[in-house]
C-alpha positions as CSV (number, residue, x, y, z in Angstrom):
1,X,0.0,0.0,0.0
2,X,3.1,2.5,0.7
3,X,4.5,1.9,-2.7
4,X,3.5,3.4,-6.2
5,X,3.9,0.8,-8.8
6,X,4.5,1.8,-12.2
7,X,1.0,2.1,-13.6
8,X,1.0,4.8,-10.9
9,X,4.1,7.2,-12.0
10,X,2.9,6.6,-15.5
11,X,-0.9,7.9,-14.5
12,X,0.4,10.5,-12.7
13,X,3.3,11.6,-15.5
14,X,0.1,11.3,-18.0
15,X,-2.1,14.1,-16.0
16,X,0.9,16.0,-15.1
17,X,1.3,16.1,-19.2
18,X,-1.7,17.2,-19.6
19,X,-2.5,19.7,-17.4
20,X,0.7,21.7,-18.3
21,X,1.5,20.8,-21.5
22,X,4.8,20.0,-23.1
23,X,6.1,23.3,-23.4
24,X,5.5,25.0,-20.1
25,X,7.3,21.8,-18.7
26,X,10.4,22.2,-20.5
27,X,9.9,26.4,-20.5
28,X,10.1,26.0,-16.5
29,X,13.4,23.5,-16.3
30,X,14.8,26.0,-18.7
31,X,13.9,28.6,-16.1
32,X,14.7,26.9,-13.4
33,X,18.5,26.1,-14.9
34,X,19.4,29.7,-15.2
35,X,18.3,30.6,-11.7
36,X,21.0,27.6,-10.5
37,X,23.4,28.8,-13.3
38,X,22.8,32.7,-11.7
39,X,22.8,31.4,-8.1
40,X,26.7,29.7,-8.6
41,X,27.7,32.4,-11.0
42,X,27.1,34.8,-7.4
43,X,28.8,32.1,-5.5
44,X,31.5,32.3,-7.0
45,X,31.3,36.2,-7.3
46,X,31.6,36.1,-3.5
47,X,34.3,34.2,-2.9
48,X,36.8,36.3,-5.3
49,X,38.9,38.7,-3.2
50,X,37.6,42.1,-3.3
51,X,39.5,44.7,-5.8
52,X,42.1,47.2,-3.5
53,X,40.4,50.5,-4.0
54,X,42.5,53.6,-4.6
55,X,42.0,56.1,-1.5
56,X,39.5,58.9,-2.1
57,X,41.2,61.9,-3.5
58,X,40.8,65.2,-1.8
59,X,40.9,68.9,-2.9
60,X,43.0,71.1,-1.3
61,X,41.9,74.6,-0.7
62,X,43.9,78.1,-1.5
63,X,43.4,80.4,1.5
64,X,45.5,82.8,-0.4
65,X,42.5,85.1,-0.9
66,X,40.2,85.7,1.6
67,X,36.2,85.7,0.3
68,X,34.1,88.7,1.3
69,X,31.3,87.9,3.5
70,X,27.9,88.1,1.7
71,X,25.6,90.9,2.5
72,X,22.7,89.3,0.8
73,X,22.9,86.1,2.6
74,X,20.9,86.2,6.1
75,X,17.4,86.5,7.4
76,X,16.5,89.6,5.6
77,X,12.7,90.0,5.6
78,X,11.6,90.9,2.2
């Protein structure tokens, strides 16, 4: 009673079949092999070493000459 013979795989392959179709079975394992082929392309992503970045670069300021404090800058009601 706890085991399917054959006559019951090939019933259930048969309405499987036929519920979905041929093409929407092998349009899903083609789906379902590029989310595996994505998932160990990131695997393998992670593991690499990541790339020495180049410090950040800073700009140096001239305090040669002063700047004039702006008059029009404030809380001036209009």
């Amino acid at each position: 009673m706890g085991s399917l013979s054959i006559w019951h795989w090939i019933l259930v392959i048969a309405v499987v079949l036929l519920l979905f179709g041929r093409g929407k079975i092998s349009d899903l394992m083609g789906d379902v092999a590029q989310g595996i082929k994505a998932f160990k392309k990131g695997m393998q992503d992670d593991d690499k070493p990541a790339e020495k970045q180049e410090p950040a670069k800073s700009i140096e300021h001239n305090n040669a000459a002063p700047t004039a404090a702006r008059s029009d800058v404030g809380s001036k009601a209009v």
